[in-house]
DOBAVO-522446 format. One record per residue (C-alpha): residue in one letter; residue number from 1; x, y, z. Coordinates in Angstrom, 1 decimal. Layout:
! DOBAVO-522446
   residu   num       xx       yy       zz
        A   NUM        X        Y        Z
...
This chain:
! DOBAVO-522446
   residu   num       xx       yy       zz
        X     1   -120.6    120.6   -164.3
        X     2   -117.7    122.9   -164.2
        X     3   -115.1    123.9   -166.4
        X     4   -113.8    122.1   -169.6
        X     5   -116.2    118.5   -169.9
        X     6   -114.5    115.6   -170.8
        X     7   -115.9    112.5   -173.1
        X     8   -113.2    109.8   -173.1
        X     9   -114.3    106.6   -175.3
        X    10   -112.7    103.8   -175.4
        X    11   -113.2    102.4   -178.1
        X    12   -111.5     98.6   -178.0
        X    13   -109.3     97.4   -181.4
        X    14   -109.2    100.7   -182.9
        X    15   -106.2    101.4   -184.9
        X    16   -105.3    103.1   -187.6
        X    17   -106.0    100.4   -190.5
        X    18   -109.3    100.3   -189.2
        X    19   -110.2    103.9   -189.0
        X    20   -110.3    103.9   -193.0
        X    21   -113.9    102.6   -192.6
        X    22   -114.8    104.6   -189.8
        X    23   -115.5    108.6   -190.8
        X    24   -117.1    109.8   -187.9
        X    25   -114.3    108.6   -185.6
        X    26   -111.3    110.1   -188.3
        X    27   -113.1    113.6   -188.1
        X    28   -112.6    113.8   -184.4
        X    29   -109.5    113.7   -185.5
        X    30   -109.4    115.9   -188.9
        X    31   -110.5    118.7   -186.0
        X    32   -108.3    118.3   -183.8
        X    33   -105.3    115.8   -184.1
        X    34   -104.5    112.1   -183.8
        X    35   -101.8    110.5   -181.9
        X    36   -100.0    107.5   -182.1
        X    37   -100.9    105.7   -178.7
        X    38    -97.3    103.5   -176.8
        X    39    -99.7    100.7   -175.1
        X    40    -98.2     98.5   -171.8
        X    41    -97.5     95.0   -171.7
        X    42    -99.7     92.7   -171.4
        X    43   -102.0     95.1   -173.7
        X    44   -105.4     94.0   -172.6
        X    45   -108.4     95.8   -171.2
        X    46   -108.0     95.9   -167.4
        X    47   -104.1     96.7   -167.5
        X    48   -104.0     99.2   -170.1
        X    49   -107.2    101.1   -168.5
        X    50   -105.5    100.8   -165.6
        X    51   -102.6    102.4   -167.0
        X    52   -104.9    105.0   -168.7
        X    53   -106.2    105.9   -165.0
        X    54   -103.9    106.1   -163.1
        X    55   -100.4    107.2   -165.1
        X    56    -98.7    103.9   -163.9
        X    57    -97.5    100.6   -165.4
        X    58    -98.6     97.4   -164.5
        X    59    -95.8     97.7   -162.0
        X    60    -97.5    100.3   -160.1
        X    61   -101.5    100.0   -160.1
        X    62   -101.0     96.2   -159.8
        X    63   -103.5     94.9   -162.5
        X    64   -100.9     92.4   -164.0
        X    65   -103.6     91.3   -166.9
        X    66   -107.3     90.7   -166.8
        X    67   -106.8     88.0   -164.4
        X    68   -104.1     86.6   -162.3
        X    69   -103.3     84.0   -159.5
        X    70   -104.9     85.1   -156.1
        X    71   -102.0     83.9   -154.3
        X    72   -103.7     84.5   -150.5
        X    73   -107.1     82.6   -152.1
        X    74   -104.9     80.0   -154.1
        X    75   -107.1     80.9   -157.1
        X    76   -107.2     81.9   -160.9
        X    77   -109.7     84.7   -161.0
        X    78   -110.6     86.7   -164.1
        X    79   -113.1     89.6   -164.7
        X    80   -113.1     90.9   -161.2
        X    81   -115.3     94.4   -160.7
        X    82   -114.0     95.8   -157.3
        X    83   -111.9     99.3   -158.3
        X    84   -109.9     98.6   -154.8
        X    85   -108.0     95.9   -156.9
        X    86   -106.7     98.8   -158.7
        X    87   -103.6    100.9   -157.1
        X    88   -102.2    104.5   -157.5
        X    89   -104.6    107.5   -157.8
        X    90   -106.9    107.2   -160.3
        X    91   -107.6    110.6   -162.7
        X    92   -110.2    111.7   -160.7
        X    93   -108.7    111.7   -157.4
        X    94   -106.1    113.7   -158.8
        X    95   -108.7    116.0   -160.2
        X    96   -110.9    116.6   -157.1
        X    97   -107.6    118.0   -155.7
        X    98   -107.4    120.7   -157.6
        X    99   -111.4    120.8   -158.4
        X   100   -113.5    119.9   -155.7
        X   101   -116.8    118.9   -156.6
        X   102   -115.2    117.6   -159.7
        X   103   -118.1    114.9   -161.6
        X   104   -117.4    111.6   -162.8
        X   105   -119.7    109.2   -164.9
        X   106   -118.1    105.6   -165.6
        X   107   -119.9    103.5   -168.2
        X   108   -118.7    100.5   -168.4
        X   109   -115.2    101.4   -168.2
        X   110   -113.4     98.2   -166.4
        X   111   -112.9     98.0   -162.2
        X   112   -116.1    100.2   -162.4
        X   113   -117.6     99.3   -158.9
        X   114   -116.5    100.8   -156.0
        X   115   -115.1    103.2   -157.7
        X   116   -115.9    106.7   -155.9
        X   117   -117.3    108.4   -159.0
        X   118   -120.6    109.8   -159.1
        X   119   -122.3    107.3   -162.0
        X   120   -121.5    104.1   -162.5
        X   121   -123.1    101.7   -165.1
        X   122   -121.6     98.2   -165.7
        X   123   -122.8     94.4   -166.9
        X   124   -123.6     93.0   -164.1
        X   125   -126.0     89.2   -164.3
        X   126   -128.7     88.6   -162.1
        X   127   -127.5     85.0   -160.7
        X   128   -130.4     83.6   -159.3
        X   129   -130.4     80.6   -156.4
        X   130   -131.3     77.9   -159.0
        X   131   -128.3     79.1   -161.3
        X   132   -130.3     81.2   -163.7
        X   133   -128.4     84.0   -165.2
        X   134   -130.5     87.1   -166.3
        X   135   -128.8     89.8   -168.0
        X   136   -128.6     93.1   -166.1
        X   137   -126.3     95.6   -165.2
        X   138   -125.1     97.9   -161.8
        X   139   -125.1    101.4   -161.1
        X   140   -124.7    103.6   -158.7
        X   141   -126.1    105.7   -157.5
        X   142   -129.2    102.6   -157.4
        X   143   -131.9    104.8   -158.9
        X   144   -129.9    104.6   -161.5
        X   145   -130.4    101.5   -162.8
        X   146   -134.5    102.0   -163.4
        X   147   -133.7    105.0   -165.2
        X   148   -131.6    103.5   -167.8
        X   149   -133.2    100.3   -168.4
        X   150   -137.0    102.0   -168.4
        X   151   -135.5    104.3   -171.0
        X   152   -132.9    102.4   -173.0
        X   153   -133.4     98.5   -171.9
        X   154   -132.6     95.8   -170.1
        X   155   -128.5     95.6   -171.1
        X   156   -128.1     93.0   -173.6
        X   157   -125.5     90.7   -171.6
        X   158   -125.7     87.8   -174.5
        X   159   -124.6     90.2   -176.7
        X   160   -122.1     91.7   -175.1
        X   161   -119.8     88.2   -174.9
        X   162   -120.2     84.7   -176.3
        X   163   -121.0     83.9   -179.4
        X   164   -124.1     86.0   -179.7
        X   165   -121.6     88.9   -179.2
        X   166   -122.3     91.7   -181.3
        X   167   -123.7     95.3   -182.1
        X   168   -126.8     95.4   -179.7
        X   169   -124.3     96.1   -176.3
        X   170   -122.7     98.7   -177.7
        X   171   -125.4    100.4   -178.9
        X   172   -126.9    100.0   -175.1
        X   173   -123.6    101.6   -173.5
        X   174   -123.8    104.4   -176.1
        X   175   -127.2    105.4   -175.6
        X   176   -127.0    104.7   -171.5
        X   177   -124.1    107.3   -171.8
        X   178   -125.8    109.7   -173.7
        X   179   -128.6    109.2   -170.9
        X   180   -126.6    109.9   -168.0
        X   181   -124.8    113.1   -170.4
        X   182   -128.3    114.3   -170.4
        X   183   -129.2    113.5   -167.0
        X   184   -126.6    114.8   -165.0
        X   185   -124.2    116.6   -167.3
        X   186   -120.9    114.8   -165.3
        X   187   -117.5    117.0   -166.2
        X   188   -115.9    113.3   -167.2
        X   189   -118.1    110.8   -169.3
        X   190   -115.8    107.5   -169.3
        X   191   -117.2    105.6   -171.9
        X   192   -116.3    102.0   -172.8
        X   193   -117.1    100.1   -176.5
        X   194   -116.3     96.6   -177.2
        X   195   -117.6     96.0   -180.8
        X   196   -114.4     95.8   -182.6
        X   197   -113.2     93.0   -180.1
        X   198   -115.6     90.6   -181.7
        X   199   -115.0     90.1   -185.5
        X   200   -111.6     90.6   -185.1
        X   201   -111.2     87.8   -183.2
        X   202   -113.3     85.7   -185.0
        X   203   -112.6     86.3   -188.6
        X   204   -109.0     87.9   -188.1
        X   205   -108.5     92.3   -189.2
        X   206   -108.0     91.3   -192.9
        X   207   -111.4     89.7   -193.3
        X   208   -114.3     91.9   -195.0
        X   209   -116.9     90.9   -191.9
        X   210   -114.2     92.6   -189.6
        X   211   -114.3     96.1   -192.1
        X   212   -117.9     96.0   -192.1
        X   213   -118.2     95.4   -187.9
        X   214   -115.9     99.3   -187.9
        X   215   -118.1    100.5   -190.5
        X   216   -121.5     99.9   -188.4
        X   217   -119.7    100.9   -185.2
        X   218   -118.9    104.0   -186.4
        X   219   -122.4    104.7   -187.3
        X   220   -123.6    103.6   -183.7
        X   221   -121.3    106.1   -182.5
        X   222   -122.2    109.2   -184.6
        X   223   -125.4    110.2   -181.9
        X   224   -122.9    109.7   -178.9
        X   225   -120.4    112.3   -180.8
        X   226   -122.8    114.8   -181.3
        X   227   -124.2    114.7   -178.0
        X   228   -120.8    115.3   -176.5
        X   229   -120.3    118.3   -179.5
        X   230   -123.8    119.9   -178.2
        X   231   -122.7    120.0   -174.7
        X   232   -118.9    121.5   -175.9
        X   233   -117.4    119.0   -174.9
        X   234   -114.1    118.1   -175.3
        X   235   -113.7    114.5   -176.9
        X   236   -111.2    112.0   -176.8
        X   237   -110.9    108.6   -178.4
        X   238   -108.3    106.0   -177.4
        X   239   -107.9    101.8   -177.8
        X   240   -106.2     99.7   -175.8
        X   241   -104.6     97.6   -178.0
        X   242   -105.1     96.5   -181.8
        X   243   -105.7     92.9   -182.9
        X   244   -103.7     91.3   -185.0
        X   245   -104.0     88.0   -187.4
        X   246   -102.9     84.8   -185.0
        X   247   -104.5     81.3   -186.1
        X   248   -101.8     79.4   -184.0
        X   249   -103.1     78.3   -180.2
        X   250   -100.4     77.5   -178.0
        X   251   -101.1     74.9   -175.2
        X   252    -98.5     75.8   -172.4
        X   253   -100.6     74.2   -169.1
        X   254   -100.3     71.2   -171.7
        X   255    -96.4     70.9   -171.7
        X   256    -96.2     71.8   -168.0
        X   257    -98.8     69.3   -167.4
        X   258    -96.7     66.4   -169.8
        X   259    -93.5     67.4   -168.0
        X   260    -95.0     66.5   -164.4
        X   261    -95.2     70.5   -163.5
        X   262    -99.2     71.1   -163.8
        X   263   -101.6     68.8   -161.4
        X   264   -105.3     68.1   -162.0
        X   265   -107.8     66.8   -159.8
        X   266   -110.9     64.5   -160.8
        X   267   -114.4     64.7   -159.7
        X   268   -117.3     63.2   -162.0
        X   269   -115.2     62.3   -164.7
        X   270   -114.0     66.0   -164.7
        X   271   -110.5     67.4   -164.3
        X   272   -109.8     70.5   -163.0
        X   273   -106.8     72.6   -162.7
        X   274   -104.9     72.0   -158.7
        X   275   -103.0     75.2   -158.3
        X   276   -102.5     74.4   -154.7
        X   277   -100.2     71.6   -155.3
        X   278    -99.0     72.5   -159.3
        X   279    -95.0     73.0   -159.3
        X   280    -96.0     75.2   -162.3
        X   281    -99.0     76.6   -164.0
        X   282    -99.8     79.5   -166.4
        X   283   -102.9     82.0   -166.5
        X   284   -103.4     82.6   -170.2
        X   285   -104.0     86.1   -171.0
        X   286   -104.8     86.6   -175.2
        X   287   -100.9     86.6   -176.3
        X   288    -99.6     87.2   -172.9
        X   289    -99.4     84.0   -169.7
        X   290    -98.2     84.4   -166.7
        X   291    -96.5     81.2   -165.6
        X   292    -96.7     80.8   -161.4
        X   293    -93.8     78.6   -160.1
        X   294    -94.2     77.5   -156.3
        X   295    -90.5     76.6   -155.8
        X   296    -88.2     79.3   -156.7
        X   297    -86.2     76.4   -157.6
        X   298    -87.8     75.3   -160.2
        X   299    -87.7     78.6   -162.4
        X   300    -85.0     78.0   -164.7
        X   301    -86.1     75.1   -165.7
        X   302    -89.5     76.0   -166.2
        X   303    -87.9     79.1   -168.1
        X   304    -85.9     76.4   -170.6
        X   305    -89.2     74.8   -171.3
        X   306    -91.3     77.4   -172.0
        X   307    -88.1     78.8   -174.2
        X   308    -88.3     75.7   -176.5
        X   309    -92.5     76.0   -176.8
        X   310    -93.3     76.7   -180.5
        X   311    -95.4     79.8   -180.2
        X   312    -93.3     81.4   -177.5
        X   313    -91.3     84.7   -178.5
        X   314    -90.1     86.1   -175.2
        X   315    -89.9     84.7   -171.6
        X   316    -89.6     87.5   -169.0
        X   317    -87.6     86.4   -165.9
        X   318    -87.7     89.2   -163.1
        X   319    -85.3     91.6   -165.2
        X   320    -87.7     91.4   -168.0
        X   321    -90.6     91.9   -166.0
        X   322    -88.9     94.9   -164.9
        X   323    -87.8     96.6   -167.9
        X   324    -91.3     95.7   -169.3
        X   325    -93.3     97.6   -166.0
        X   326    -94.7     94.0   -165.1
        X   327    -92.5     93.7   -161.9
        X   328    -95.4     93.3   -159.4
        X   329    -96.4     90.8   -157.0
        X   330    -99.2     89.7   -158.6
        X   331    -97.3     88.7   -161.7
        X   332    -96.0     85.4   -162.7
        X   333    -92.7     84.2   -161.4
        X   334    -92.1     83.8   -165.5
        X   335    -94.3     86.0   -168.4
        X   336    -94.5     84.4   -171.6
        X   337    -95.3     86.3   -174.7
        X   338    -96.8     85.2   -178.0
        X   339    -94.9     85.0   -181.5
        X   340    -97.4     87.6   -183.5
        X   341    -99.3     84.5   -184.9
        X   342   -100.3     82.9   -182.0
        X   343   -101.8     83.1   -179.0
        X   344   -101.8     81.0   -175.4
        X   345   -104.8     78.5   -174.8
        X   346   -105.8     77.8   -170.5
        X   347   -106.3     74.3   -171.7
        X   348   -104.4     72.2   -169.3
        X   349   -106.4     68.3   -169.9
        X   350   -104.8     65.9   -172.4
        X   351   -107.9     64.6   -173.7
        X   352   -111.0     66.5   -174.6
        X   353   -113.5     64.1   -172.6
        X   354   -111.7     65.1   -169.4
        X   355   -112.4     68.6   -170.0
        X   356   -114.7     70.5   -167.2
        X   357   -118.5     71.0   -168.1
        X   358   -117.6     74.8   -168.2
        X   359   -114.8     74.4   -170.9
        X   360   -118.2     73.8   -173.0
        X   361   -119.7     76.9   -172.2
        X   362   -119.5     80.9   -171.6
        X   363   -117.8     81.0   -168.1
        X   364   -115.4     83.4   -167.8
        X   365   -115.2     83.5   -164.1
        X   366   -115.0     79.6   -164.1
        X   367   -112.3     79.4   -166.3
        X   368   -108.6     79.8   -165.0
        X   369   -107.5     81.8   -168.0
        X   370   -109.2     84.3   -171.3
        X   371   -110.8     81.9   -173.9
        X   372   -111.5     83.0   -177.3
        X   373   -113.4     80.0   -178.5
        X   374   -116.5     81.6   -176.8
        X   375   -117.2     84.2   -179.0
        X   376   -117.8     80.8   -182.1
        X   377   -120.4     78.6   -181.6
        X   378   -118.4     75.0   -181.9
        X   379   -116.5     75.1   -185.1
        X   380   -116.6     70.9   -184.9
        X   381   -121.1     71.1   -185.0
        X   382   -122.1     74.3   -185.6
        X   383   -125.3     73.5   -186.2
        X   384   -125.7     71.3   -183.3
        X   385   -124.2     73.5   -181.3
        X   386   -127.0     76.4   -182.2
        X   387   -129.8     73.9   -181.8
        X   388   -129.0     73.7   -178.1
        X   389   -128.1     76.9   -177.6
        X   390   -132.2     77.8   -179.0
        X   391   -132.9     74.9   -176.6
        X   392   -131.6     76.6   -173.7
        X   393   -132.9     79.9   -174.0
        X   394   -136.4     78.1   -174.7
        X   395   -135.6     76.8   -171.0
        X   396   -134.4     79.7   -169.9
        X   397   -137.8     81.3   -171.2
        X   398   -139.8     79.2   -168.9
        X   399   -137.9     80.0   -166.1
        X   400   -136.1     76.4   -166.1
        X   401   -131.8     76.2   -165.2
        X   402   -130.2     75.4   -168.6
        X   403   -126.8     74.9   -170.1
        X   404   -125.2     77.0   -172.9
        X   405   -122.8     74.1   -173.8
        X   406   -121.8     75.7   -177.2
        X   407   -118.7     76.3   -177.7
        X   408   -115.7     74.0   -178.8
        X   409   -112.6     73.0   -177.3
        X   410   -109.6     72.3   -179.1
        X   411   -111.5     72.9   -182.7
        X   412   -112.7     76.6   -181.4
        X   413   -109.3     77.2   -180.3
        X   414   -108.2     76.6   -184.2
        X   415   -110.9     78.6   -185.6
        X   416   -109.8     82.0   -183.6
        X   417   -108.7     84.4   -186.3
        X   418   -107.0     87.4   -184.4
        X   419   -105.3     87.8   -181.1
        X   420   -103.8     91.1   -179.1
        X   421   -101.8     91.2   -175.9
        X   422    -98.1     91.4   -177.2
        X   423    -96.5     95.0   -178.1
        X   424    -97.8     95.7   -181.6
        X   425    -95.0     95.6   -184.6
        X   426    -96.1     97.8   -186.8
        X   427    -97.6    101.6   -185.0
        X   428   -100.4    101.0   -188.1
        X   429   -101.9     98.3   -186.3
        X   430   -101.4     99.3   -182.5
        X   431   -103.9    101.7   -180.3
        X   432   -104.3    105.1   -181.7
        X   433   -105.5    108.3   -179.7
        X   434   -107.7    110.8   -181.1
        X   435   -108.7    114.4   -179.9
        X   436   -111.3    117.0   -180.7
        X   437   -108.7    119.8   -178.8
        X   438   -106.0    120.7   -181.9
        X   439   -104.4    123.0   -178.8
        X   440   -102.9    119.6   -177.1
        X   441   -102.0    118.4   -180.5
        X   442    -98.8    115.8   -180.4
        X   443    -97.4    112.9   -182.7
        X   444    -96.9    109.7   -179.8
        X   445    -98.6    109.5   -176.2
        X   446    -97.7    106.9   -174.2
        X   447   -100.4    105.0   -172.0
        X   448    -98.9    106.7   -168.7
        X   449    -99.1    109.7   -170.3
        X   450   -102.8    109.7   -170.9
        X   451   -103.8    110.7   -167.5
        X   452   -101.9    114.1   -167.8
        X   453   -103.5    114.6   -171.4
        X   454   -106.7    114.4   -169.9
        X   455   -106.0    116.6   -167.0
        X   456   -104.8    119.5   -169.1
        X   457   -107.7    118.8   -171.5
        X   458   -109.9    119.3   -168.2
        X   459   -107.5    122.4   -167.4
        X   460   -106.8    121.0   -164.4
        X   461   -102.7    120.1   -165.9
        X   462   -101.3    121.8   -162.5
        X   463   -103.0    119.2   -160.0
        X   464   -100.0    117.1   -159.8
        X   465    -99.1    113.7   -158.4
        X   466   -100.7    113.2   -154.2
């Protein structure tokens, strides 16, 4: 390590409501200052960290949302890993510049591998030949790996996403990151958190469970803080977005589908989504969809559809992609964004028994848009839906293939509490930025912005764009 270390932590759903249960995280503050954070449209994980790494909008690294329509594959693909997917220079390219030598530890931190750091920890499943999934994770350099899980665990993949989805990964990344910290002593730590994503969706920011899920985090967090204060380390804390109440699902692949737009195709009973030869389709994206229209043709009246949607507050034609930094290839030929109460559903079948054996289940590659419903075990059975999920991992014990059909369809879409994705209303419920340095002390930062904070925090402010 040289020079001024870094700790950045990302720590997702974060606002300023929130930090009145969280004391640790308001003292990072109290010491040195806390910002007001301007997030990016759509504010979700992969663009904003994106944003965060790079300086650019969507517009320039590329990463339109956490998914998108592969155009050259024909395909809806969500939650992909490769950091080539990611344009501009990233923070420390621009760093190595001016430092060479310059050390970077990712840990869990989105687009994570491929990235040319030096450590790299992210969830990454075992997927066996059978089907079996076993949770693991990646890292690089591959020595890596036996290190961390001999010391802190095998990461806890069920409880990092799905209904299960709770404390337990968090705690992993937290303690794998103060590992590597102690290990190798990297000049950045990128650190990412999830926790607050969970109850907040679930239950909605105004519900006590949510309070009490900041209150534990922030005591999960306090060893992490310290470690990074005995090191003299500069820290930073940052969100990507806050989540807001939204009860309301909106079911756009629905009305394109009613209208003739959207095309399915059946095999066993099941229909699935044919982008190839849909007029029309949308990836949902939390309160943010991305409609893809084949024939330019068709736009405008797509556009007057999706205009006359209840649910729908904005649609972006190519001048409001622009003036929103969405204007990229990879976007939508039409954006949709959410009222504040509601939020976009991927469901695109008219009839629940037509749905696709994944719909059932936690598949987020699978699925051609973000799904809520499966952090809830089916609101319609709960029970029954708990029963099978013990009966799976009983299978799953005895090294049989199971499924993890639990989750509902249209009733788990009713049941989701809180949403995020649109620009927040009020600053009081948006991301916040928080900094141990009171010498870089400001009011507002905006998300391009944070990459230069972070290079002056490293003293490196005079490396400049490539």
């Amino acid at each position: 390590m040289s020079g001024n270390p870094l700790v950045v932590v990302d720590v997702v759903g974060l606002t300023p409501r929130l930090l009145a249960h969280m004391p640790r995280l308001r003292a990072v503050g109290e010491r040195g200052f806390r910002a007001e954070l301007g997030t990016v449209l759509p504010a979700v994980t992969c663009s904003v960290q994106s944003t965060f790494l790079t300086g650019e909008p969507p517009s320039g690294h590329g990463v339109v949302g956490n998914g998108w329509y592969f155009r050259d594959l024909g395909e809806v693909l969500l939650w992909r890993q490769h950091n080539a997917l990611v344009g501009g220079e990233k923070l420390w390219q621009t760093a190595r510049r001016a430092r060479p030598g310059y050390t970077v530890a990712n840990i869990c931190w989105w687009y994570a591998m491929g990235a040319d750091v030096d450590w790299t920890v992210t969830p990454r499943p075992v997927y066996h030949a059978d089907g079996r999934k076993d949770p693991d994770c990646y890292t690089h350099p591959p020595e890596l790996h036996d290190r961390l899980t001999g010391t802190v665990g095998t990461f806890p993949l069920f409880q990092y996403w799905g209904p299960g989805a709770g404390l337990a990964s968090s705690r992993w990344i937290c303690r794998a990151a103060r590992q590597v910290m102690a290990d190798h002593d990297p000049d950045l730590t990128l650190v990412y958190v999830p926790h607050l994503d969970y109850d907040l969706q679930r239950y909605g920011p105004a519900d006590p469970r949510s309070a009490a899920a900041a209150r534990e985090l922030d005591a999960e967090l306090g060893p992490l803080l310290d470690a990074a204060e005995r090191r003299g380390a500069t820290v930073v804390v940052l969100s990507e977005y806050g989540i807001t109440e939204a009860r309301r699902p909106v079911d756009v692949n629905r009305l394109l589908r009613a209208e003739g737009l959207l095309h399915v195709h059946t095999q066993a009973g099941m229909e699935y989504l044919d982008p190839w030869t849909s007029r029309a389709f949308a990836v949902a994206d939390h309160q943010v969809a991305h409609v893809y229209v084949r024939d330019r043709a068709d736009v405008a009246a797509v556009r007057k559809l999706c205009e006359a949607l209840p649910g729908v507050d904005l649609v972006l034609d190519a001048d409001g992609k622009a003036a929103h930094g969405l204007d990229h290839p990879r976007a939508g030929e039409l954006v949709l964004v959410a009222e504040p109460d509601a939020w976009f559903t991927y469901y695109y079948w008219l009839d629940d028994d037509d749905a696709p054996d994944f719909a059932r289940t936690v598949e987020i590659h699978r699925k051609p848009g973000y799904d809520p419903a499966e952090l809830l075990f089916d609101p319609a059975a709960p029970g029954a839906a708990k029963r099978r999920a013990a009966l799976a991992l009983a299978r799953k014990k005895l090294g049989l293939r199971y499924t993890m059909d639990v989750v509902g369809l249209d009733a788990g879409a009713r049941a989701v509490r809180g949403s995020h994705g649109r620009l927040p209303d009020d600053p009081a419920d948006g991301p916040v930025l928080l900094c141990s340095a009171a010498s870089a002390a400001r009011d507002r930062i905006a998300a391009t912005e944070v990459k230069g904070l972070l290079l002056e925090l490293a003293g490196l402010s005079d490396a400049g764009p490539a």
